[in-house]
C-alpha positions in Angstrom: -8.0 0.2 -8.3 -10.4 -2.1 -5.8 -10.4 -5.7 -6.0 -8.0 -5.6 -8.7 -10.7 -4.1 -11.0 -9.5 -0.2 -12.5 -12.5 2.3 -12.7 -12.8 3.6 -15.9 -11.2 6.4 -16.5 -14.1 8.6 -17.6 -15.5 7.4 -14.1 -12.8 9.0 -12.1 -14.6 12.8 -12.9 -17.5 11.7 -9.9 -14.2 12.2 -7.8 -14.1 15.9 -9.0 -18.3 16.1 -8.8 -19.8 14.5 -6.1 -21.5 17.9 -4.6 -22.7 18.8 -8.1 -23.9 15.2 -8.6 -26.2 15.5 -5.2 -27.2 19.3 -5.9 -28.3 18.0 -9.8 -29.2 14.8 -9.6 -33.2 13.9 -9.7 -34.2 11.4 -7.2 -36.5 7.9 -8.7 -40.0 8.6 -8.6 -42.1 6.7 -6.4 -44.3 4.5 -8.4 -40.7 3.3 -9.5 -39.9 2.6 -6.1 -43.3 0.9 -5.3 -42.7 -1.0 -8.2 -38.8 -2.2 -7.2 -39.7 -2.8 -3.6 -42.8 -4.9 -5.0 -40.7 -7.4 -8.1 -37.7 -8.2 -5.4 -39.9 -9.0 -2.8 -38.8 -7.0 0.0 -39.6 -6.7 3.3 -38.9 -3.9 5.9 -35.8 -4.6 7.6 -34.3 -7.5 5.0 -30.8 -6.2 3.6 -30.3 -5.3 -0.1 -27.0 -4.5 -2.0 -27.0 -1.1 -4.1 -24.2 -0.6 -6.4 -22.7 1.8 -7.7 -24.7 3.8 -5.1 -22.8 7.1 -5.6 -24.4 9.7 -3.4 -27.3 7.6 -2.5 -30.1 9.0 -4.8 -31.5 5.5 -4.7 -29.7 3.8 -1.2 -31.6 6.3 0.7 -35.1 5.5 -0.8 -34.8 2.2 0.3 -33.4 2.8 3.4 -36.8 5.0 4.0 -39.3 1.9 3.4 -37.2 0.4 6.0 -34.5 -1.9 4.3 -31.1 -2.4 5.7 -29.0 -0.8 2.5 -25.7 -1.9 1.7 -24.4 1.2 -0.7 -21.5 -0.1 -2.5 -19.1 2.5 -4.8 -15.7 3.1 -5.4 -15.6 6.9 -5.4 -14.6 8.2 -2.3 -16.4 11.8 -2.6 -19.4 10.3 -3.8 -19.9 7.6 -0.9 -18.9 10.8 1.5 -21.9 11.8 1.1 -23.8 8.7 2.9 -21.7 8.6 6.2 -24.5 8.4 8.7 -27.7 8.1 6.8 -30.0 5.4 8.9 -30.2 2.5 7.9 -27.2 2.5 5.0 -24.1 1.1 5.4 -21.6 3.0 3.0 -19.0 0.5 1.6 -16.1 1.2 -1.1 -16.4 -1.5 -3.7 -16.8 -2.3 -7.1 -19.6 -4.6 -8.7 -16.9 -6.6 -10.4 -15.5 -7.8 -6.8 -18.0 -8.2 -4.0 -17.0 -8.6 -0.7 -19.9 -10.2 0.5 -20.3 -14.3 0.8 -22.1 -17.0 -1.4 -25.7 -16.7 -1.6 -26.0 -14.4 1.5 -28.5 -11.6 -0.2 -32.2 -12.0 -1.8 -32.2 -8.8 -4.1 -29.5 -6.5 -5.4 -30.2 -2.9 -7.2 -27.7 -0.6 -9.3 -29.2 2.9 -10.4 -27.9 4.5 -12.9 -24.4 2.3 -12.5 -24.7 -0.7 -14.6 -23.6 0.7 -18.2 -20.0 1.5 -16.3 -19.6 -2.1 -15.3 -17.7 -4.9 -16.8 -20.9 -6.1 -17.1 -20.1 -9.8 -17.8 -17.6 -10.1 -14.8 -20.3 -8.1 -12.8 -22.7 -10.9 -13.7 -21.3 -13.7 -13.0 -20.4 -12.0 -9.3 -24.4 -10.9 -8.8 -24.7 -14.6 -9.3 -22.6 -16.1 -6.6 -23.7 -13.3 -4.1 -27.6 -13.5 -4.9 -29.6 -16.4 -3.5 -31.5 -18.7 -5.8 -34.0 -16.8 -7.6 -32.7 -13.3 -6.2 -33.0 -10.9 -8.0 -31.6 -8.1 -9.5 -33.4 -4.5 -10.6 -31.6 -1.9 -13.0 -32.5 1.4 -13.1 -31.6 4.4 -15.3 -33.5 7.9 -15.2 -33.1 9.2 -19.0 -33.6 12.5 -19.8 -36.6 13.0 -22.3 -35.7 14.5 -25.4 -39.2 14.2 -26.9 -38.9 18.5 -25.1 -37.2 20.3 -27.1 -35.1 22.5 -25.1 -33.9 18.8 -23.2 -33.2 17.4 -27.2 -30.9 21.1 -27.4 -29.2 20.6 -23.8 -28.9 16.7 -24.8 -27.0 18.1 -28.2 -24.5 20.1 -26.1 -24.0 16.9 -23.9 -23.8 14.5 -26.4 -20.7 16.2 -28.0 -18.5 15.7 -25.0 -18.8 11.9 -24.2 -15.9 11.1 -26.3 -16.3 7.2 -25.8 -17.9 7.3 -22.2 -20.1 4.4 -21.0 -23.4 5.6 -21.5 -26.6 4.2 -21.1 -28.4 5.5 -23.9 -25.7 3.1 -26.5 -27.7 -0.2 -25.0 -24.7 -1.6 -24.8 -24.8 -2.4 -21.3 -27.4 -5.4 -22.5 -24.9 -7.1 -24.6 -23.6 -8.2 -20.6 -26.4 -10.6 -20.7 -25.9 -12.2 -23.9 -22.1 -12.9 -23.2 -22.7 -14.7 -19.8 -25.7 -16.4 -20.7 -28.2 -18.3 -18.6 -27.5 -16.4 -15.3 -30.5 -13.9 -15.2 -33.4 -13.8 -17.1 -35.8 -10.8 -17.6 -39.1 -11.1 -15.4 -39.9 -7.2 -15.3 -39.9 -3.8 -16.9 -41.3 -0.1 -16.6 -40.9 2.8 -17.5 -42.1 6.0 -15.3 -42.2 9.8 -16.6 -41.3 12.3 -14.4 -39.9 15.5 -13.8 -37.0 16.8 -11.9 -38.2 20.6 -10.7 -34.7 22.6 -10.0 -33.2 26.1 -10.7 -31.0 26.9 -13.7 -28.1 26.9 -11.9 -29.0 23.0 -10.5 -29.6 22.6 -13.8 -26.1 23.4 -14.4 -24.6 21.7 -11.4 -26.7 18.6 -13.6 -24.3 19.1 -16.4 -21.8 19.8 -14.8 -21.9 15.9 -12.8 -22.0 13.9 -16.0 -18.8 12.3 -15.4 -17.3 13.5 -18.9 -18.2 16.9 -18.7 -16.4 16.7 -14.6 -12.8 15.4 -15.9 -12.5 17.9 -19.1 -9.7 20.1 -18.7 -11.1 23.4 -17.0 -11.7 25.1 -20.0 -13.5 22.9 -22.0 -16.0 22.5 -19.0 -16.9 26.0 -18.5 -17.5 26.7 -21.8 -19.8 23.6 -21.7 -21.7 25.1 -18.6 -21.4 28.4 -20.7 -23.3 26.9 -23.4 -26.1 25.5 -20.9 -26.7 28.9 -19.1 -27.0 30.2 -23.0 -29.4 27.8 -23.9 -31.4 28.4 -20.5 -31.6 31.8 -21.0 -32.3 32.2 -24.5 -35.1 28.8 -24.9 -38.9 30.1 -24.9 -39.3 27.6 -22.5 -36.7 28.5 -20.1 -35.7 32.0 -20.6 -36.0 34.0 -17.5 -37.5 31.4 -14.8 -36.5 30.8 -11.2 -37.1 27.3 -11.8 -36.8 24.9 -14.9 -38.8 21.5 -15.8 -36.3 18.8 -16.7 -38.4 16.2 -17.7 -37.3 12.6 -17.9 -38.1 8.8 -18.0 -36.9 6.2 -15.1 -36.5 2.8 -17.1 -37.5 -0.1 -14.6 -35.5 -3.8 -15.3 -35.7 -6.6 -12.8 -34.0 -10.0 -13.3 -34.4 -13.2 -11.5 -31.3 -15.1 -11.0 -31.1 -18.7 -12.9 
C-alpha cells in the first residue's frame, strides 16, 4: 500500500523479478525517443516525471539527453536498480498519489506502466501535477506476433495471465473516456524494432512478466520449460547463441486540457 492506493496483486511478482526484468527487458528505440523528447518539448536539464519507471528502461534514456528524471514506482526491487544513475532521482510512489505540487512539471511519461493504473484516478492526478498544456507520453513496446515463433511464445504467455492488466486488452483507453476532458490525443507512433539477446535472456524475458513471476514455483518453470522447448525446437531459433525478438514500441502523447 502507498498513498493509500494497493498494487495490484498480479503487480507484486516485479518484487520477485526485478533482475530478470533488467536482464530481459528491450530498451525503447531511438527514433521513439527522438520522437518523445521532440512532442513534450523538452529541453536538456528541465525535470520530467516517469512512472511506473521500474528498472529504468526508459528513466535512464532520458536522463542521457540530459533531463533531470524523476523515476517514480512502488516496487522496491525494481527501483533498486536506479540508486545512483546521473541524473535520476529514484522515488517510491504510485501514479494514483503523487507527491509532487500543483502544476509544478511540463511533461510526464509512463512506459510500459499505464495499463496497471487506476487509470481514471491516475488522470485526474497527471492533471493537477502537469502545467497547462503539459503533456503526457505513453509508451508500450509490444511484441510482434506477425513472427511466427513470437505468435508460438505469445501462445505460451497468453495462457498464464489469468486476469492480469495487460496492455494488449486496450482497456487501459477506456481511462480516458471515464474522466473526460482532461487530455486529449495530439500524437502517435509506432516504431519496429528488435530486441537482440540470448535464449536464456529470452527466458529471463518470460520469466519478468509479472504473472508468469508470482506463479507458484512449479507452474513457472514449467512455463520457462516450455520457452526453452520452443527455442530449441523453432526453425528459427533452434540452436543459436542469440535470438531476434522482434517487437513494435507504440508512441501516445497527450496534451493536458
Amino acid at each position: 500500500m502507498m498513498g493509500g492506493m494497493a498494487v495490484h496483486d498480479a503487480a507484486r511478482g516485479f518484487e520477485r523479478a526485478a533482475d530478470a526484468y533488467e536482464r530481459g527487458r528491450p530498451e525503447y528505440p531511438r527514433a521513439a525517443i527522438d520522437l518523445l523528447v521532440r512532442a513534450l518539448g523538452l529541453s536538456p536539464g528541465e525535470r520530467i516525471l516517469d512512472l511506473g519507471a521500474g528498472t529504468g528502461k526508459l528513466a535512464r534514456a532520458l536522463a542521457a539527453r540530459g533531463l533531470q528524471v524523476v523515476a517514480l514506482e512502488p516496487a522496491d526491487a525494481m527501483i533498486r536498480k536506479l540508486a545512483g544513475v546521473e541524473r535520476v532521482l529514484p522515488v517510491r510512489a504510485v501514479a494514483e498519489a503523487l507527491p509532487v505540487c500543483a502544476e509544478a512539471v511540463g511533461a510526464v511519461t509512463a512506459a510500459s506502466a499505464f495499463h496497471w493504473f487506476d487509470g481514471p484516478r491516475a488522470l485526474r492526478e497527471l492533471h493537477r501535477v502537469l502545467r497547462p498544456r503539459g503533456r503526457l507520453a505513453l509508451a508500450w513496446n509490444r511484441r510482434d506476433d506477425d513472427v511466427p515463433w513470437v505468435a508460438r511464445l505469445s501462445e505460451i504467455v497468453n495462457r498464464s495471465e489469468a486476469g492480469a492488466p495487460r496492455y494488449r486488452s486496450g482497456a487501459w483507453r477506456r481511462a480516458f473516456d471515464e474522466a473526460p476532458g482532461l487530455f486529449g490525443l495530439v500524437e502517435e507512433a509506432h516504431f519496429r524494432h528488435e530486441h537482440r539477446l540470448p535464449p536464456e535472456g529470452l527466458v529471463d524475458r518470460v520469466a519478468s512478466i509479472s504473472f508468469v513471476a508470482r506463479s507458484v514455483p512449479a507452474e513457472r518453470e514449467a512455463i520457462l520449460a516450455e520457452v526453452r522447448a520452443l527455442l530449441a525446437s523453432h526453425p528459427d531459433t533452434a540452436g543459436r547463441a542469440e535470438v531476434e525478438l522482434a517487437y513494435t514500441a507504440d508512441l501516445f502523447v497527450y496534451e493536458r486540457g
